[in-house]
N, C-alpha and C positions, 0 to 999 in steps of 0.2 A: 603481715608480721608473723613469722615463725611459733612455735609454739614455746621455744625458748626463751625470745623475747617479749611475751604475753605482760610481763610485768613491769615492762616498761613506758607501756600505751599510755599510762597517766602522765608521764615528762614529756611524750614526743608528739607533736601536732598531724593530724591524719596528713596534711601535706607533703610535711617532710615522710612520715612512715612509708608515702606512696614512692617517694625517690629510693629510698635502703632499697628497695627490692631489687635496682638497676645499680648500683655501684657498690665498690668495692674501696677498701683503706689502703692505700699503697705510700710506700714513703721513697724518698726521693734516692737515699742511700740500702747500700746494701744490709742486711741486720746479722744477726748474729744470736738467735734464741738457742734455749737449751732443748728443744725437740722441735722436729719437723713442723711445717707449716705452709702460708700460701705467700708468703715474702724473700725478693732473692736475699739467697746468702754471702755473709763474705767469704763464707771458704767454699771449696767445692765438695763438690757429692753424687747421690747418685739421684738422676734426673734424666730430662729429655735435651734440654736446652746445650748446645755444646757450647764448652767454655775455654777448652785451651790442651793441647796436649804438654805432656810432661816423659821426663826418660824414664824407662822402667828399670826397677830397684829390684832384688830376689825379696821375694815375701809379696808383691803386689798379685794383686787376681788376675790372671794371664785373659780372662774372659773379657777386662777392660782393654785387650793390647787390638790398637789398628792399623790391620793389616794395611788400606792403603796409603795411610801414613809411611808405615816401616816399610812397603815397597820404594814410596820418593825417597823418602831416606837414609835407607840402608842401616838403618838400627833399628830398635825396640822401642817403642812410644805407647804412652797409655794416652787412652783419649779420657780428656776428665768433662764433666758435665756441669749446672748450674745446679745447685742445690737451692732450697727453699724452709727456711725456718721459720718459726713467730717470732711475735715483735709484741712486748712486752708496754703496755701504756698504762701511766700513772696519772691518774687525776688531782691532783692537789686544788681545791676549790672553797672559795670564802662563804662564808654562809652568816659574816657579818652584818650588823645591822643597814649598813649604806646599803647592799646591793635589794632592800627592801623598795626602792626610790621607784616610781614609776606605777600603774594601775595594769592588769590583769595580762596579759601577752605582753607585755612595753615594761612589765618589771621587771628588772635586771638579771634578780635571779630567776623568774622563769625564763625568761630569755635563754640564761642560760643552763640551766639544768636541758632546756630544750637538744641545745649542740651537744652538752655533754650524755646524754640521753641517747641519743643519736650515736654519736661515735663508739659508745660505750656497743650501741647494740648490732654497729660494722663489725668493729673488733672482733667482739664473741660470734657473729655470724661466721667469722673467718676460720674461728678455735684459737684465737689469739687470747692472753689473761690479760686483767684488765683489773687495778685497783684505784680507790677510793680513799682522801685522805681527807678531812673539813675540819673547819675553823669557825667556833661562833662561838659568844660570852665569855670569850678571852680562854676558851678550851679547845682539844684536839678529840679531835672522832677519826678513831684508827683502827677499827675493825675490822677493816677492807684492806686492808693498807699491801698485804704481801698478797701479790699479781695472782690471778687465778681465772682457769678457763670452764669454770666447773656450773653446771644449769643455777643453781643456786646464787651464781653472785650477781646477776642482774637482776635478781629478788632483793638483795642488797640493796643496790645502785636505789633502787624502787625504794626503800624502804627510810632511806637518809635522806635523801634527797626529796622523796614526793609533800609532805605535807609539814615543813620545816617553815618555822616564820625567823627571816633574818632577825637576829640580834647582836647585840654585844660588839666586840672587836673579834678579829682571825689574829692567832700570835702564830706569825708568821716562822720566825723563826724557830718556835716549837713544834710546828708543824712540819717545816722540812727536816728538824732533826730526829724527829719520828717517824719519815717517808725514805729518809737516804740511805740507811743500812739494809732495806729491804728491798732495793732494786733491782733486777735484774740486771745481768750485763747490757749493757748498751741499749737502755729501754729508750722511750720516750718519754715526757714529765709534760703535762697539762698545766699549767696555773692560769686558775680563772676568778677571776677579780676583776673593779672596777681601778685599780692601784692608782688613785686618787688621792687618798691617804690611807697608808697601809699600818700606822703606826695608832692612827683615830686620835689623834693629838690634836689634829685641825690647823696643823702651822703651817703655810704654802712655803715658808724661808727656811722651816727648819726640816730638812729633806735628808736628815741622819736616819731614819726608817727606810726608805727610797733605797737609800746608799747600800743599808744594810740586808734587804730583800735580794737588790738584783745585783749584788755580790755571794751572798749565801746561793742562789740559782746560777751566777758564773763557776763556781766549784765545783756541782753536777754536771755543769756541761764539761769542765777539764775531764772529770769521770768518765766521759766517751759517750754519756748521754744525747739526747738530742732535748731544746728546753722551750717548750712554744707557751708563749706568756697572751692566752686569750682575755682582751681587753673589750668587756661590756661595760658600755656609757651611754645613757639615754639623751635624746634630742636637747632635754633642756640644761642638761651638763652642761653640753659643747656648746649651744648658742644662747643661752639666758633670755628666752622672747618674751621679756616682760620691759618693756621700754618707756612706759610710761612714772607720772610720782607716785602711783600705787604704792602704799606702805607694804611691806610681803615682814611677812615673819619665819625666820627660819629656825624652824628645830631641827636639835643634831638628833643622827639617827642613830648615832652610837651608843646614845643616851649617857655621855658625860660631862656635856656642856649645856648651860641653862639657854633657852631661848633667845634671839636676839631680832630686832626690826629697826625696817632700814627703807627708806624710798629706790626703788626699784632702778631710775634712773641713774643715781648715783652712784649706785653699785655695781651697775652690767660694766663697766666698761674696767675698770681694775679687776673684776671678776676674770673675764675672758680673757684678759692679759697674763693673770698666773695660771689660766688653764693652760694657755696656749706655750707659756714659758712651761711648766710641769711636763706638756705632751713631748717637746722637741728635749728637755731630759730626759725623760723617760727613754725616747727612745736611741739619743744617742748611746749614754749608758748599754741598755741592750745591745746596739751593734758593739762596742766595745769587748762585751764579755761573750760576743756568740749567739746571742738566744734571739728568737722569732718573736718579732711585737706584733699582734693580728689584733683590730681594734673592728669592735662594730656596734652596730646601733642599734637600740632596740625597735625602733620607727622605723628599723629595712625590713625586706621580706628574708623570713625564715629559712627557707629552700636558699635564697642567693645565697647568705650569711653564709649555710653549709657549706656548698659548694664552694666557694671562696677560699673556707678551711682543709676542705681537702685539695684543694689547690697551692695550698702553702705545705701538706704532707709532702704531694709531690715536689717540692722546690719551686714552686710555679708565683710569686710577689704579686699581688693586685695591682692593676695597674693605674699607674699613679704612685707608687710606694715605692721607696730605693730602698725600705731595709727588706 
């Protein structure tokens, strides 16, 4: 790990730190930053890569014009290049009390501060800026928030993120309206959540939260945005392996609901039915409005989960997945 990213060693696991060193963030579309970088662009420039000739205009740099072009052609042609700009990535990330759920690597939000840790420390390897936006006890932490490539803000990243105990709720939608004036053009937006319940109401029918989340995230993406919705869920979310009359007690993690107990048996099987109904809104919603639903587990390996993610920068869908 570079000496830039010294400050990040306590989010990221020595395994993943071993992988940064061999790959790069690359994204599937062309970008469009406001200074040079190591991502294609959508306009041209000057570069190595050829990208297309064009007729030449009085005022263009005669040094661009090629000759064996204008010999086939018998006119004036500039030969244009690929250019390469940064690429602009926003973390929008809950630091509510759920993503507390899970014990020491398997906790949701270590899990993921891990990816996010990780990506944050691709990015700024590249000189790409890279901000920070969090939700927890129903507040906004936005000190990060406008993109920057500067050694300092993976000291940041380090410093919100490292030694944070989930609480409260993420208000999501004051979150994104304190993240959306400060985007770059045609950045990229992170949100990482368990969006389970995003609202911390606890209703599975009442999904007016839901509605209101990944509609506020479809209006970023009309923006020319790109909006990848990282969905951390631990093993016992998704299969409930308590199958026996075991009494289980649940407390909410939001801390706004009193305790409740319930026999184990009773409950897994409507449990997993509104999961499984939530997962397939969830994610038709998202193909609807555009945005990337990437779902993982805290019980996978570290390193694949990566990988995986930078597999969906590149447009590349895991396979088994249609969105």
């Amino acid at each position: 790990m570079s000496e830039r990213a010294l400050p990040l060693a306590s989010l990221v696991p020595a395994q993943l730190r071993e992988l940064l060193r061999a790959r790069s963030l690359v994204l599937h579309r062309p970008v469009f930053g406001r200074r040079l970088g190591r991502h294609r662009s959508a306009r041209a420039g000057v570069g190595l890569d050829f990208r297309d000739h064009r007729a030449y205009v009085p005022g263009d740099d005669p040094r661009r014009l090629d000759w064996r072009a204008i010999a086939r052609r018998e006119r004036l042609v500039l030969r244009q290049t690929e250019a390469e700009d940064e690429l602009s990535i926003v973390f929008a990330t809950d630091l509510g009390g759920a993503m507390g759920y899970g014990k020491a690597e398997a906790q949701k939000l270590s899990y993921a501060r891990s990816l996010v840790g990780g990506l944050a420390w691709l990015a700024s390897g590249q000189g790409d800026p890279v901000a920070l936006v969090t939700g927890r006890q129903g507040a906004v932490a936005d000190a990060l928030a406008r993109p920057s490539s500067s050694p300092e803000r993976l000291a940041g990243f380090a410093e919100v993120l490292g030694d944070v105990e989930p609480a409260g709720t993420c208000p999501w939608l004051q979150l994104l309206e304190a993240m959306t004036p400060r985007l770059a053009r045609r950045s990229v937006v992170i949100v990482v959540s368990d969006f389970l319940d995003p609202s911390g109401d606890g209703q599975p029918e009442d999904d007016e939260a839901d509605r209101a989340l990944i509609g506020a995230l479809g209006s970023i993406r009309a923006r020319g945005h790109d909006v990848v919705l990282l969905q951390v869920l631990h093993r016992d979310e998704l299969e409930f392996p308590w199958t026996d009359r075991t009494t289980l007690r649940f407390t909410d993690l939001f801390g706004l609901r009193k305790p409740k107990e319930g026999a184990a048996a009773s409950i897994r099987e409507g449990y997993l039915e509104a999961v499984r109904s939530h997962q397939h809104r969830l994610a038709e919603r998202c193909d609807r409005e555009g945005l990337v639903l990437h779902t993982v587990r805290t019980d996978g390996d570290i390193v694949e989960a990566f990988l995986g993610l930078l597999a969906r920068f590149e447009g590349v869908a895991p396979e088994g997945d249609a969105a």
